[in-house]
PDB file of N, CA, C and O in Angstrom:
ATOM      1  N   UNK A   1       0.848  -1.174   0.000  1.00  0.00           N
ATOM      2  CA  UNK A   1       0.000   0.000   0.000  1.00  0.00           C
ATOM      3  C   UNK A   1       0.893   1.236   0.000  1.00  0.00           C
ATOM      4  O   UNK A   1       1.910   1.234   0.693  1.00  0.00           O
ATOM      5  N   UNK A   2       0.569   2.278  -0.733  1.00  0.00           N
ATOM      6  CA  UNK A   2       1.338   3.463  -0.430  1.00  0.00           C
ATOM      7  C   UNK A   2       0.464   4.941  -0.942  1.00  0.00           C
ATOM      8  O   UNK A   2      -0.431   4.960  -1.786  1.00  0.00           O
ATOM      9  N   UNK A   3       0.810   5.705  -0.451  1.00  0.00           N
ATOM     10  CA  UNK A   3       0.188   7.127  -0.408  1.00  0.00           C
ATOM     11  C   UNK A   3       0.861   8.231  -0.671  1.00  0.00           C
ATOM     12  O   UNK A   3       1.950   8.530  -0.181  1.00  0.00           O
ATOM     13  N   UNK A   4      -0.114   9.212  -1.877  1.00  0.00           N
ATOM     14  CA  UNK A   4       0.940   9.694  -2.353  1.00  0.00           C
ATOM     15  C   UNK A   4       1.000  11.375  -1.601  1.00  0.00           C
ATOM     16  O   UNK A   4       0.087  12.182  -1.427  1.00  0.00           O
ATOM     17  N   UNK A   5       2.598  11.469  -1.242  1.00  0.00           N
ATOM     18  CA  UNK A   5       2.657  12.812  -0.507  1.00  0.00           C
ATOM     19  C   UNK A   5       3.084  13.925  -1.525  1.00  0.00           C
ATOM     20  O   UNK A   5       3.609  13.618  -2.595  1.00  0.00           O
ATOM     21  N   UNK A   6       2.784  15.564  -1.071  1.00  0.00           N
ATOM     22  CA  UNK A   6       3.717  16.227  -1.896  1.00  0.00           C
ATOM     23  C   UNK A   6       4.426  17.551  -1.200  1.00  0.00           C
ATOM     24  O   UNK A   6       4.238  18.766  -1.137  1.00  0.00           O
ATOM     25  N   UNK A   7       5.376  16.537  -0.708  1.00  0.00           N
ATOM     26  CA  UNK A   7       6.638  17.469   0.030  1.00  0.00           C
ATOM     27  C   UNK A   7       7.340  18.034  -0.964  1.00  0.00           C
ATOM     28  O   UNK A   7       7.642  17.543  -2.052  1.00  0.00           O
ATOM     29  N   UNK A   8       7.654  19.413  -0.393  1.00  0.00           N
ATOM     30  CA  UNK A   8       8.801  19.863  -1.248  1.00  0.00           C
ATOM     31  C   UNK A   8      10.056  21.087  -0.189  1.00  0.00           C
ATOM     32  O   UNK A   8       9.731  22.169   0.299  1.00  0.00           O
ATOM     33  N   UNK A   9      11.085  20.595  -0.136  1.00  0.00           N
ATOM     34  CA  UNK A   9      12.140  21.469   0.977  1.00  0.00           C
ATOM     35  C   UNK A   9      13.158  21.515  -0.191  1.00  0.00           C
ATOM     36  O   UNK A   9      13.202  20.906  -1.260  1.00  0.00           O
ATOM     37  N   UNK A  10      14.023  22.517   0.421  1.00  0.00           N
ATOM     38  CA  UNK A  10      15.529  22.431  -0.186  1.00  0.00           C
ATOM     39  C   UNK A  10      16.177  21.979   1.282  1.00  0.00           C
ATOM     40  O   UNK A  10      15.773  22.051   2.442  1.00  0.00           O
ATOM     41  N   UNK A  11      17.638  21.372   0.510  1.00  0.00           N
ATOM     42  CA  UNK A  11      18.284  20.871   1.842  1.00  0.00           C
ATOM     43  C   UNK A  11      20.194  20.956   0.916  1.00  0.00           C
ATOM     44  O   UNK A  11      20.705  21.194  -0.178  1.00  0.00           O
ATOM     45  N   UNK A  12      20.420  20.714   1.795  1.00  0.00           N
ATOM     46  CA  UNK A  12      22.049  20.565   1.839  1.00  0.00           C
ATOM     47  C   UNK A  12      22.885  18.879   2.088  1.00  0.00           C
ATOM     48  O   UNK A  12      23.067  18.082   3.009  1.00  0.00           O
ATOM     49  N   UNK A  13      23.141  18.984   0.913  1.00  0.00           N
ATOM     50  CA  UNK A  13      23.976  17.390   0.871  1.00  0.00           C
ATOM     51  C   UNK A  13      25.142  17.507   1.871  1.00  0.00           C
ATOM     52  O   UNK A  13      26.031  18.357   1.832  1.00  0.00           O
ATOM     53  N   UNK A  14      24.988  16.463   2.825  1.00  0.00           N
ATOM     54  CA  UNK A  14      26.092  16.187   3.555  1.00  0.00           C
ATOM     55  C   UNK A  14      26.971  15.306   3.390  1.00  0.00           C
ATOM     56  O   UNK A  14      26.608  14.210   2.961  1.00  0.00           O
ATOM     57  N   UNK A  15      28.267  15.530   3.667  1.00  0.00           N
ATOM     58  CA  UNK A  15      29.203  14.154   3.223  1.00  0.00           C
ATOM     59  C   UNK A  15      29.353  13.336   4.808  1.00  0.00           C
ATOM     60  O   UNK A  15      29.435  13.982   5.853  1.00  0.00           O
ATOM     61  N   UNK A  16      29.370  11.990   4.766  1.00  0.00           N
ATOM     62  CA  UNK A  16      29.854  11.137   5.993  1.00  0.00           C
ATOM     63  C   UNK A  16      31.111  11.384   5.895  1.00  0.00           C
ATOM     64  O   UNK A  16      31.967  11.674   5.060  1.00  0.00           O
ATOM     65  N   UNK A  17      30.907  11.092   7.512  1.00  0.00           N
ATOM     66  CA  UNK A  17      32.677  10.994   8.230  1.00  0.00           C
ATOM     67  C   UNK A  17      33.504  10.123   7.585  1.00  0.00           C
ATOM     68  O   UNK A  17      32.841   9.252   7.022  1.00  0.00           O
ATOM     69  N   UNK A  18      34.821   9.985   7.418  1.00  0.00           N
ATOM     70  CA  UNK A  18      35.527   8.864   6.858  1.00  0.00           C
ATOM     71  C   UNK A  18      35.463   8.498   5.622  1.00  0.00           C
ATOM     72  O   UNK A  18      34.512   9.010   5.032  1.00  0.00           O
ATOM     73  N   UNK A  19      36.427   7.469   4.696  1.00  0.00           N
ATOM     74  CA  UNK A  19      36.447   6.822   3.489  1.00  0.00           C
ATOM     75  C   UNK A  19      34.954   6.056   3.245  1.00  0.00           C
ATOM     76  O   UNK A  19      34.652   5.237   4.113  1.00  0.00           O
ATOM     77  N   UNK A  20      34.244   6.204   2.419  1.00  0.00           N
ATOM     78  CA  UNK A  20      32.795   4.925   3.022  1.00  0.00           C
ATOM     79  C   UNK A  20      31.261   5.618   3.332  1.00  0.00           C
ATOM     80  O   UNK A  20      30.147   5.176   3.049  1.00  0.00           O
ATOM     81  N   UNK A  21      31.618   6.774   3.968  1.00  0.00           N
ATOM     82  CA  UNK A  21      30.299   7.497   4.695  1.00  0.00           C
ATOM     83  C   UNK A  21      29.324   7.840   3.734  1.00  0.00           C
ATOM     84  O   UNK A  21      29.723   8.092   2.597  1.00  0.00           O
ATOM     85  N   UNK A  22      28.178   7.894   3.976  1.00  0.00           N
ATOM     86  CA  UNK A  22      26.860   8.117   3.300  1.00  0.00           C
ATOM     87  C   UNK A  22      26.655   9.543   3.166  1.00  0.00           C
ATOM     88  O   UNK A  22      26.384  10.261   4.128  1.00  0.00           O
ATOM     89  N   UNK A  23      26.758   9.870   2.221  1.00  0.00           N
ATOM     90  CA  UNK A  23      26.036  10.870   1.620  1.00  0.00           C
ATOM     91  C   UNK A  23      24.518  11.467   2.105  1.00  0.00           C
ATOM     92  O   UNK A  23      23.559  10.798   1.721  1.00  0.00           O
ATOM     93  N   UNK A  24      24.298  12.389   2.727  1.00  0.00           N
ATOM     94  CA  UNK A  24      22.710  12.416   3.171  1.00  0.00           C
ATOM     95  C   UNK A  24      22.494  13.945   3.098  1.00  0.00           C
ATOM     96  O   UNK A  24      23.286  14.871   2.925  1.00  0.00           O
ATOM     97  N   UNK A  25      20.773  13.889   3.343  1.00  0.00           N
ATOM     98  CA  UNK A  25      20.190  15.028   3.748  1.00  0.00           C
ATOM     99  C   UNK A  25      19.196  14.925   4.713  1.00  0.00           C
ATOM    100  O   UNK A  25      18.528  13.939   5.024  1.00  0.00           O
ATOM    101  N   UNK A  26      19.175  16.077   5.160  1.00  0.00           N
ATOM    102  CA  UNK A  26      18.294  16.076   6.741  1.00  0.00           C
ATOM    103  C   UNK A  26      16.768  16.180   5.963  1.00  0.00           C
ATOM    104  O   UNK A  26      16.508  16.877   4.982  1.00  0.00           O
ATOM    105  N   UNK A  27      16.007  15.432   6.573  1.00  0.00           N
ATOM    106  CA  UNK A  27      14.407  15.760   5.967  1.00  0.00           C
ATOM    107  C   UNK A  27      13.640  16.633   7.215  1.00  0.00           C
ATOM    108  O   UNK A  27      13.089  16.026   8.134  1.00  0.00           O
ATOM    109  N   UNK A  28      13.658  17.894   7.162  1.00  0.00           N
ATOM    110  CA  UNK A  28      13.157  19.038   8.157  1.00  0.00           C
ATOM    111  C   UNK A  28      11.425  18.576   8.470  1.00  0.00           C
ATOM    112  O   UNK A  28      10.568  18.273   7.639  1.00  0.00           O
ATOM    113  N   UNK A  29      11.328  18.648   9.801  1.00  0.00           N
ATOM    114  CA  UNK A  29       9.757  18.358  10.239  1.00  0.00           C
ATOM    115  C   UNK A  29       9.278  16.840   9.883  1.00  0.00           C
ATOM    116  O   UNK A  29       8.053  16.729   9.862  1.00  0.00           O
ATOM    117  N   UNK A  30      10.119  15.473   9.557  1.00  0.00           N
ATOM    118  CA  UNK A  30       9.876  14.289   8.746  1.00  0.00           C
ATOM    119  C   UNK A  30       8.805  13.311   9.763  1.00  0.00           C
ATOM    120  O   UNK A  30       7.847  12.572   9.535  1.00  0.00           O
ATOM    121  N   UNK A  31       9.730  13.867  11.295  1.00  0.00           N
ATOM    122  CA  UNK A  31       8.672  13.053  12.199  1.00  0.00           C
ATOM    123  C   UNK A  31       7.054  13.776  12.262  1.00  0.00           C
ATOM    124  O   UNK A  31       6.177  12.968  12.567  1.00  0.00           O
ATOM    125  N   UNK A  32       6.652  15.021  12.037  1.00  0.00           N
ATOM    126  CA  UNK A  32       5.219  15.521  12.102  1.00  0.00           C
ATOM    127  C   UNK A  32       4.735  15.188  10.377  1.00  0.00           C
ATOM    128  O   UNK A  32       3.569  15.354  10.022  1.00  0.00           O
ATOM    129  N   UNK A  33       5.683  14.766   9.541  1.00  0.00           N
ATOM    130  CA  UNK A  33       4.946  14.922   8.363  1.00  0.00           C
ATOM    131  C   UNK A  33       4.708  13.380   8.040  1.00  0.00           C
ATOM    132  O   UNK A  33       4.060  13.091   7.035  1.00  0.00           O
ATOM    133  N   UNK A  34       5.217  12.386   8.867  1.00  0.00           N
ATOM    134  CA  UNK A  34       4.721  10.953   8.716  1.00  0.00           C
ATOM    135  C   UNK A  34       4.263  10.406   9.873  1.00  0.00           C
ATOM    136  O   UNK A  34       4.126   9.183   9.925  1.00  0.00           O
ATOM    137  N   UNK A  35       3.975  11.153  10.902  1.00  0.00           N
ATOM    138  CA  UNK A  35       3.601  10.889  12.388  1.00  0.00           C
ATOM    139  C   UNK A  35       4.502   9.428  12.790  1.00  0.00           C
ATOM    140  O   UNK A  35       3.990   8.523  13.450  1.00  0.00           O
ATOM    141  N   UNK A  36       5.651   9.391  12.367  1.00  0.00           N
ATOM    142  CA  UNK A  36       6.739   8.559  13.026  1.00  0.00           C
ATOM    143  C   UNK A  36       8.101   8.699  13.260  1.00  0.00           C
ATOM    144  O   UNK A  36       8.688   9.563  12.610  1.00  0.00           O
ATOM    145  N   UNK A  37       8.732   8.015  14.068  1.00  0.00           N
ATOM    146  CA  UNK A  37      10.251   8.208  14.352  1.00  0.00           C
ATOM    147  C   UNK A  37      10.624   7.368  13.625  1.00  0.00           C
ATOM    148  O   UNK A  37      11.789   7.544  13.267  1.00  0.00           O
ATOM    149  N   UNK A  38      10.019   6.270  13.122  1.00  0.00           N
ATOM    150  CA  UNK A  38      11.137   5.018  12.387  1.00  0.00           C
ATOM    151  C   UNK A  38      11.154   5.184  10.649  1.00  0.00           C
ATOM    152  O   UNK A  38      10.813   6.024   9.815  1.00  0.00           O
ATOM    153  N   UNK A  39      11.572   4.269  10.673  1.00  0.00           N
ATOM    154  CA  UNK A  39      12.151   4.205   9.133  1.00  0.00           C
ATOM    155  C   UNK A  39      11.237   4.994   8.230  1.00  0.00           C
ATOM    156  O   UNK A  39      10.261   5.398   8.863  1.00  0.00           O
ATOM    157  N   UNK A  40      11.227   5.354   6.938  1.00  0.00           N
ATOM    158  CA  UNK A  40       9.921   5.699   6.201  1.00  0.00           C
ATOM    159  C   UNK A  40      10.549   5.045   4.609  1.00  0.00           C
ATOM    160  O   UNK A  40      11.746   4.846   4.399  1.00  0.00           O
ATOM    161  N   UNK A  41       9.652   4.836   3.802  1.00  0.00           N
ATOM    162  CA  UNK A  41      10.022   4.449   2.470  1.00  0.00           C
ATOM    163  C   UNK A  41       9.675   5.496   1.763  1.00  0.00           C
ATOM    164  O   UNK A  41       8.692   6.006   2.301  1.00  0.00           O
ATOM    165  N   UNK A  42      10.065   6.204   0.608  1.00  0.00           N
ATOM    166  CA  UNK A  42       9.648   7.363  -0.136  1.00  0.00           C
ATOM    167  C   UNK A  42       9.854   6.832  -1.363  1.00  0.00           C
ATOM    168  O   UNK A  42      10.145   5.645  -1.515  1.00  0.00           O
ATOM    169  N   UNK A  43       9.704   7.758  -2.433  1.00  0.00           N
ATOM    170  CA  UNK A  43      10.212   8.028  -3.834  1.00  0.00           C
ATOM    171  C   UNK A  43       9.997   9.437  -3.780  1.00  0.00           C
ATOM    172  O   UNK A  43       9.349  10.040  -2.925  1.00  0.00           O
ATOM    173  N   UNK A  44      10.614   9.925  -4.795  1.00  0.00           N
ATOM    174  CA  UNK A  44      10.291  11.223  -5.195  1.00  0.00           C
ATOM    175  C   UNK A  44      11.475  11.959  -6.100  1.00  0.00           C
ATOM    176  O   UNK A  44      12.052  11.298  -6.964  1.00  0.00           O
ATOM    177  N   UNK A  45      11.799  13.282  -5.880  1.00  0.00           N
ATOM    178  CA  UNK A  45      12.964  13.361  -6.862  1.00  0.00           C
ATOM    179  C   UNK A  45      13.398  14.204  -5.974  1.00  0.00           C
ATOM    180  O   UNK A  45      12.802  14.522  -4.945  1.00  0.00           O
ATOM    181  N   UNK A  46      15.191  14.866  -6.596  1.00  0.00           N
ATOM    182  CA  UNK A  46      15.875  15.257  -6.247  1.00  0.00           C
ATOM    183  C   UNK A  46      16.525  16.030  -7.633  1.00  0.00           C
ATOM    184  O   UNK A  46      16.894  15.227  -8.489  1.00  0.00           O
ATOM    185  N   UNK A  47      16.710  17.417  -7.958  1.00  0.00           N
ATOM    186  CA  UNK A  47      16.757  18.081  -8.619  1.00  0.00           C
ATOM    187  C   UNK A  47      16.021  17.597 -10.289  1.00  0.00           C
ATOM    188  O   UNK A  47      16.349  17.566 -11.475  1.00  0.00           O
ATOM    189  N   UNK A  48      15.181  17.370  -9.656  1.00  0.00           N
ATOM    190  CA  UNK A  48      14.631  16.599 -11.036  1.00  0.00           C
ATOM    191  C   UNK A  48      14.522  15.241 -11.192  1.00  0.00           C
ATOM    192  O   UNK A  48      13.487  14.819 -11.709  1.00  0.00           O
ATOM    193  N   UNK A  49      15.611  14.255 -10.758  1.00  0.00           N
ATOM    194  CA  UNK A  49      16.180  13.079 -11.204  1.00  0.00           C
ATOM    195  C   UNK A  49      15.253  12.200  -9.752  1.00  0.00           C
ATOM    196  O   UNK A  49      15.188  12.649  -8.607  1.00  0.00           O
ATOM    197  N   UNK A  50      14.701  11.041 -10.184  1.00  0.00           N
ATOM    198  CA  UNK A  50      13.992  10.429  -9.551  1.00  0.00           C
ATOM    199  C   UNK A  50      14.583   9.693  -8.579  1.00  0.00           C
ATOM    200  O   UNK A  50      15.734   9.447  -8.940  1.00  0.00           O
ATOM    201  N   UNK A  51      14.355   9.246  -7.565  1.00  0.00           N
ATOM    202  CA  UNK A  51      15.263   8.165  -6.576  1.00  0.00           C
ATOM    203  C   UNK A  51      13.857   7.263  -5.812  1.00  0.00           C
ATOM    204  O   UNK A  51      12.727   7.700  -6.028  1.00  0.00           O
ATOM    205  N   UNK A  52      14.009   6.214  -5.074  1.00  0.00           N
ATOM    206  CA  UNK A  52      13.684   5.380  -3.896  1.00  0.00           C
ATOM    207  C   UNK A  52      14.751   5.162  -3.332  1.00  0.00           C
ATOM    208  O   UNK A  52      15.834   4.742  -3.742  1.00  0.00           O
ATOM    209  N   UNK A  53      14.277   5.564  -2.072  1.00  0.00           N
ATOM    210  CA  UNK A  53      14.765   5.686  -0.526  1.00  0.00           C
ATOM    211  C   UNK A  53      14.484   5.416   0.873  1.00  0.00           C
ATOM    212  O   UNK A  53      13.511   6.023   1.320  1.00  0.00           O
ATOM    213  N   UNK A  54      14.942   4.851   1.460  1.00  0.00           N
ATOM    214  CA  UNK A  54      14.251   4.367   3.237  1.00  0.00           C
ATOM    215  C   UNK A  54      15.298   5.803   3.939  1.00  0.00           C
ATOM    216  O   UNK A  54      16.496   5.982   4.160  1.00  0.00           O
ATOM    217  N   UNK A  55      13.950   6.644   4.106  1.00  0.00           N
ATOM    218  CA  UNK A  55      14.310   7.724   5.550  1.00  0.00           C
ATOM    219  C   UNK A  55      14.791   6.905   6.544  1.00  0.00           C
ATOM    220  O   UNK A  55      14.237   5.837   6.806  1.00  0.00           O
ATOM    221  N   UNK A  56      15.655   7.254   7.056  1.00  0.00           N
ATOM    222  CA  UNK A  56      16.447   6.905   8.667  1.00  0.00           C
ATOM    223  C   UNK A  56      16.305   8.064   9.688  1.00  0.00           C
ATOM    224  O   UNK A  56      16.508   9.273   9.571  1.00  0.00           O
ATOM    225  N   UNK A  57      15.898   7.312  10.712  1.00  0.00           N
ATOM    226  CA  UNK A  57      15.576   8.908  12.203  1.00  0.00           C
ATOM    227  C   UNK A  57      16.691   8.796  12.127  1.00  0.00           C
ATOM    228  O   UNK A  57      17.467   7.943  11.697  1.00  0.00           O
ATOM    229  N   UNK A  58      16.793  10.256  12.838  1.00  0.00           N
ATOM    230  CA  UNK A  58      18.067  10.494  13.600  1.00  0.00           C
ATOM    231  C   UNK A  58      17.956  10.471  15.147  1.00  0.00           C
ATOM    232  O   UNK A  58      18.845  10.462  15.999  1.00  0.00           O
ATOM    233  N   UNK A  59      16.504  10.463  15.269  1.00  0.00           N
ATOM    234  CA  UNK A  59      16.422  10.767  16.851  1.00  0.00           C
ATOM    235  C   UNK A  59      15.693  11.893  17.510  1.00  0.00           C
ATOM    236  O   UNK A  59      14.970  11.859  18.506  1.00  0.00           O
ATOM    237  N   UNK A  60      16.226  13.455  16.325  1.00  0.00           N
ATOM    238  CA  UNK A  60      15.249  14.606  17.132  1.00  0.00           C
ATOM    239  C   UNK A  60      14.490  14.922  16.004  1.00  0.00           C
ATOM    240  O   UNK A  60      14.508  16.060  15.536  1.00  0.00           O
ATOM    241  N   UNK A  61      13.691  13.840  15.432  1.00  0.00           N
ATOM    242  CA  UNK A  61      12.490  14.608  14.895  1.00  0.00           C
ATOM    243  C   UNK A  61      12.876  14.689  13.614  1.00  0.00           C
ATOM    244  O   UNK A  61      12.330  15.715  13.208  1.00  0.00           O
ATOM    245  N   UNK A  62      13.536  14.183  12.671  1.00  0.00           N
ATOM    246  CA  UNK A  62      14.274  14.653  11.649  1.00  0.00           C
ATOM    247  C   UNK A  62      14.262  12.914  10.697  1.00  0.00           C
ATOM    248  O   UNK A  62      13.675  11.947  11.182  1.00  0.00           O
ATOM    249  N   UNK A  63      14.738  12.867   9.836  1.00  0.00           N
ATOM    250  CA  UNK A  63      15.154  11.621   9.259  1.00  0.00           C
ATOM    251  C   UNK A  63      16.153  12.308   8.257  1.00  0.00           C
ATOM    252  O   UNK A  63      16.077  13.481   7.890  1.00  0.00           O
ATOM    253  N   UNK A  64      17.404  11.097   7.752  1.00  0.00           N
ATOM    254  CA  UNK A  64      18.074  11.369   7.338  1.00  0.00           C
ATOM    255  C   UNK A  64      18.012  10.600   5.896  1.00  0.00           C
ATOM    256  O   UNK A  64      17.773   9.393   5.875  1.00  0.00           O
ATOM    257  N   UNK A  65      18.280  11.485   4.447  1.00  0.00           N
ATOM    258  CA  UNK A  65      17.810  10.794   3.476  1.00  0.00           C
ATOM    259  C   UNK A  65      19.123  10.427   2.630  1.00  0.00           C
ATOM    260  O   UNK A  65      19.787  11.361   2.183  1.00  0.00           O
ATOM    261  N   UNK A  66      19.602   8.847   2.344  1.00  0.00           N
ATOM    262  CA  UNK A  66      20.615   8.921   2.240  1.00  0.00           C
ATOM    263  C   UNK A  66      20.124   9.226   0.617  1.00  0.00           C
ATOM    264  O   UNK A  66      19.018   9.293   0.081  1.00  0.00           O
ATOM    265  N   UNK A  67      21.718   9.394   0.059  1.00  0.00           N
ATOM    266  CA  UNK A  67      21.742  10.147  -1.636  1.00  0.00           C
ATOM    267  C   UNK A  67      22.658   9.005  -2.425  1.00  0.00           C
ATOM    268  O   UNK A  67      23.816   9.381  -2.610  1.00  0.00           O
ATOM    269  N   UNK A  68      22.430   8.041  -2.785  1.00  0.00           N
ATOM    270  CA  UNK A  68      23.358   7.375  -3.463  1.00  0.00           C
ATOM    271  C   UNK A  68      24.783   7.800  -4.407  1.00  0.00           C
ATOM    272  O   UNK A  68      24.627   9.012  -4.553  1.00  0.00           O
ATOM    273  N   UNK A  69      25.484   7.596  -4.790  1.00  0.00           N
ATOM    274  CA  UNK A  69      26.583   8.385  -5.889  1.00  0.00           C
ATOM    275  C   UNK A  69      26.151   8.205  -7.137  1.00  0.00           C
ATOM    276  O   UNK A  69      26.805   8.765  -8.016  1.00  0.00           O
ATOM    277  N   UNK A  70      25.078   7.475  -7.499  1.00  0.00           N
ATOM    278  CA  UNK A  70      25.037   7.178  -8.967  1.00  0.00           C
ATOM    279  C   UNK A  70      23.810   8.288  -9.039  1.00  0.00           C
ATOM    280  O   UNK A  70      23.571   8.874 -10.094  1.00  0.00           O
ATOM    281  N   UNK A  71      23.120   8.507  -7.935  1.00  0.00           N
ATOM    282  CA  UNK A  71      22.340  10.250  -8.248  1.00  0.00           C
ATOM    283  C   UNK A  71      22.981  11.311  -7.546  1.00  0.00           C
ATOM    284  O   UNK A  71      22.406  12.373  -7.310  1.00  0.00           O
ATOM    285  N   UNK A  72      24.225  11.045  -7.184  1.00  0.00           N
ATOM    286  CA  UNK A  72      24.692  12.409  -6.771  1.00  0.00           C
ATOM    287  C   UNK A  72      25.445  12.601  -8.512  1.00  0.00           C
ATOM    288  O   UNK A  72      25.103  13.603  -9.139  1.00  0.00           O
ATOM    289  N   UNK A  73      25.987  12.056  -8.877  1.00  0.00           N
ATOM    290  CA  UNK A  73      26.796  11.552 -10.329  1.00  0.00           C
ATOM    291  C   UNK A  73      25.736  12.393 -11.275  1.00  0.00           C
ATOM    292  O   UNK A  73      25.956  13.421 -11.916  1.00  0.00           O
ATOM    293  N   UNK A  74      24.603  11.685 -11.166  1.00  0.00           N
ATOM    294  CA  UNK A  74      23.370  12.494 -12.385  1.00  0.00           C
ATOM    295  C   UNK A  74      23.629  13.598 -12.289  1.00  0.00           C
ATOM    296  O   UNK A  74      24.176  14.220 -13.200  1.00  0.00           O
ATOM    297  N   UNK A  75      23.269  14.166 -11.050  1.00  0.00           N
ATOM    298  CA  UNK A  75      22.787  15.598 -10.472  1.00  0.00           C
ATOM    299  C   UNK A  75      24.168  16.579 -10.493  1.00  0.00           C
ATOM    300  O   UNK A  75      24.200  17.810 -10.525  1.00  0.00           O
ATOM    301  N   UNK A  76      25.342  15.587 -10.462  1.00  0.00           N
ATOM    302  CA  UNK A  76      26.246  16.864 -10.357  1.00  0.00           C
ATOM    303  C   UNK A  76      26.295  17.785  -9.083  1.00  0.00           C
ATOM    304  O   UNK A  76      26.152  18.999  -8.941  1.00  0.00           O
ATOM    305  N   UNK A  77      26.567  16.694  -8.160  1.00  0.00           N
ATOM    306  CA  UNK A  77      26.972  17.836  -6.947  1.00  0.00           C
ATOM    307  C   UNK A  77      26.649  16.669  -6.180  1.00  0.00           C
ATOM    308  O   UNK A  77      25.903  15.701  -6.333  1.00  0.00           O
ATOM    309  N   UNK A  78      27.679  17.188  -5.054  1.00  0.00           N
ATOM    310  CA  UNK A  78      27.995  16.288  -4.122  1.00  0.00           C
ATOM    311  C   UNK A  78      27.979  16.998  -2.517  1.00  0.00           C
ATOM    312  O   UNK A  78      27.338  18.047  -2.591  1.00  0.00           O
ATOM    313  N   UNK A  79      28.485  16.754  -1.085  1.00  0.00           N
ATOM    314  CA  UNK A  79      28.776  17.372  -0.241  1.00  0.00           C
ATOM    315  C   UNK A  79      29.118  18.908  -0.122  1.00  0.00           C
ATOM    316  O   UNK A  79      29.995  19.610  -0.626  1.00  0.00           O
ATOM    317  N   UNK A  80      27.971  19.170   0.833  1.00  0.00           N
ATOM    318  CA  UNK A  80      28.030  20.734   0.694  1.00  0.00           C
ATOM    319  C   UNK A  80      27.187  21.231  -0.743  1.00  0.00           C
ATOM    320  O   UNK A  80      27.168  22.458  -0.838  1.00  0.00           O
ATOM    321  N   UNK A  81      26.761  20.788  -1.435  1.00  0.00           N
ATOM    322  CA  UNK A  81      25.800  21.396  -2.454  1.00  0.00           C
ATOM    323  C   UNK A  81      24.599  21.580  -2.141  1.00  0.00           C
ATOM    324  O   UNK A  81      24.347  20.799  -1.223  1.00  0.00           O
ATOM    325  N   UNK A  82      23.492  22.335  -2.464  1.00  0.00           N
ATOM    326  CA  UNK A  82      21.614  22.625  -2.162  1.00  0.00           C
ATOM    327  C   UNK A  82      21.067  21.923  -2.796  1.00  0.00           C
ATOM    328  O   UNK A  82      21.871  21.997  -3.725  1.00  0.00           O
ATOM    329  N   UNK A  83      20.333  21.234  -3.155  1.00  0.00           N
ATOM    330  CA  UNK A  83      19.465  20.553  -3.279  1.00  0.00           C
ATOM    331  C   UNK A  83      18.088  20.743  -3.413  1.00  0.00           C
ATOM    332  O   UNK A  83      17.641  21.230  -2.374  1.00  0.00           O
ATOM    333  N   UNK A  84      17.020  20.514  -4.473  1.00  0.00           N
ATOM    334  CA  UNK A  84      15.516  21.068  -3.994  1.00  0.00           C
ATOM    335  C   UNK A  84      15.192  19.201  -4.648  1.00  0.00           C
ATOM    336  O   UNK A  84      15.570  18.530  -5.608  1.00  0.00           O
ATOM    337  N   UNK A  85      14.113  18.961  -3.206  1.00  0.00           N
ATOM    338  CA  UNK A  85      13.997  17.626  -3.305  1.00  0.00           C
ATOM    339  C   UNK A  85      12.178  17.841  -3.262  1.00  0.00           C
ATOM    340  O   UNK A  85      11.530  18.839  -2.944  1.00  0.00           O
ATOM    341  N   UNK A  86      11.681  16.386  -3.749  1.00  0.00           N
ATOM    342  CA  UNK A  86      10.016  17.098  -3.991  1.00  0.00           C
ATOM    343  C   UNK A  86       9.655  15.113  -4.041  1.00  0.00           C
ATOM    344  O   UNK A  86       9.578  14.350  -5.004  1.00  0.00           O
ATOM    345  N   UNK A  87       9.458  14.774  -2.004  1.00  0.00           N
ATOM    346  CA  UNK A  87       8.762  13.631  -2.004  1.00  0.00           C
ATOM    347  C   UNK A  87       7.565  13.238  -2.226  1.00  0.00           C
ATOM    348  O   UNK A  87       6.655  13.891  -1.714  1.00  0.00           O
ATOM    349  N   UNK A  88       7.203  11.891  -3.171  1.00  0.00           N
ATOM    350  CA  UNK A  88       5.736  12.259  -4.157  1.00  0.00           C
ATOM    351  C   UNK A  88       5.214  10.857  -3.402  1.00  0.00           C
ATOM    352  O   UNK A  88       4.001  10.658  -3.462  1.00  0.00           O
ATOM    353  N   UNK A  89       5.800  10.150  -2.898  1.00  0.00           N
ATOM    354  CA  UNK A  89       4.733   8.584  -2.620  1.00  0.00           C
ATOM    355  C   UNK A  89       5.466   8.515  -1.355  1.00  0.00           C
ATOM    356  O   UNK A  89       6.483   9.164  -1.111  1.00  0.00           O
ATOM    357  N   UNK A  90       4.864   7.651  -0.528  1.00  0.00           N
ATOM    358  CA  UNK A  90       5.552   7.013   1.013  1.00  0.00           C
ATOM    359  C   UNK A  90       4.866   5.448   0.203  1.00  0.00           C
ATOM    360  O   UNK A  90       3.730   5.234  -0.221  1.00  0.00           O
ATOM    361  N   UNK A  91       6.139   4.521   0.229  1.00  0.00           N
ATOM    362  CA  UNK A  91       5.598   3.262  -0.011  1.00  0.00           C
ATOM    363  C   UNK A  91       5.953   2.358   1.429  1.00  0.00           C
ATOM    364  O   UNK A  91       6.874   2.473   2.239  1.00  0.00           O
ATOM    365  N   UNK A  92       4.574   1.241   1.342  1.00  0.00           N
ATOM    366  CA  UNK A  92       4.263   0.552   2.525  1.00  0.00           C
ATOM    367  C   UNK A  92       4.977  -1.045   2.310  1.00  0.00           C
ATOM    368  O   UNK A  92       4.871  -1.893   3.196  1.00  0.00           O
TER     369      UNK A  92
END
């Protein structure tokens, strides 16, 4: 089952600590906009270019959306770049 949302934030690509680290972005307000702390499944896009993704809490209210390299690669920009991301489904 899934439902379709229509979020839209800009955010800032973060790089992980170390050789290895995940690529992410913070999803602002994620726990009031899915009334949960745990995982979430999405799709949606990211400067255009489409992705599926499992949100990860962080803990205060937030989830963290990781960014793979083969759509940071599309998109052209990596750590430390803006981002306008626009989540369209939560899949169940």
């Amino acid at each position: 089952m899934s439902a379709s949302i229509d979020h839209r934030f800009e955010g800032t690509l973060r790089e992980g600590d170390g050789p290895g680290g995940w690529t992410t972005l913070i999803v602002p307000g994620s726990a009031e906009l899915f009334g949960t702390r745990k995982p979430v499944k999405v799709t949606g896009t990211i400067d255009g270019r489409e992705f599926a993704a499992t949100l990860l809490p962080t803990g205060d209210g937030t989830h963290m959306l990781p960014v793979k390299a083969a759509l940071r690669k599309a998109i052209a920009k990596g750590g430390g770049d803006p981002v306008a991301v626009h989540l369209v489904e939560r899949v169940s």
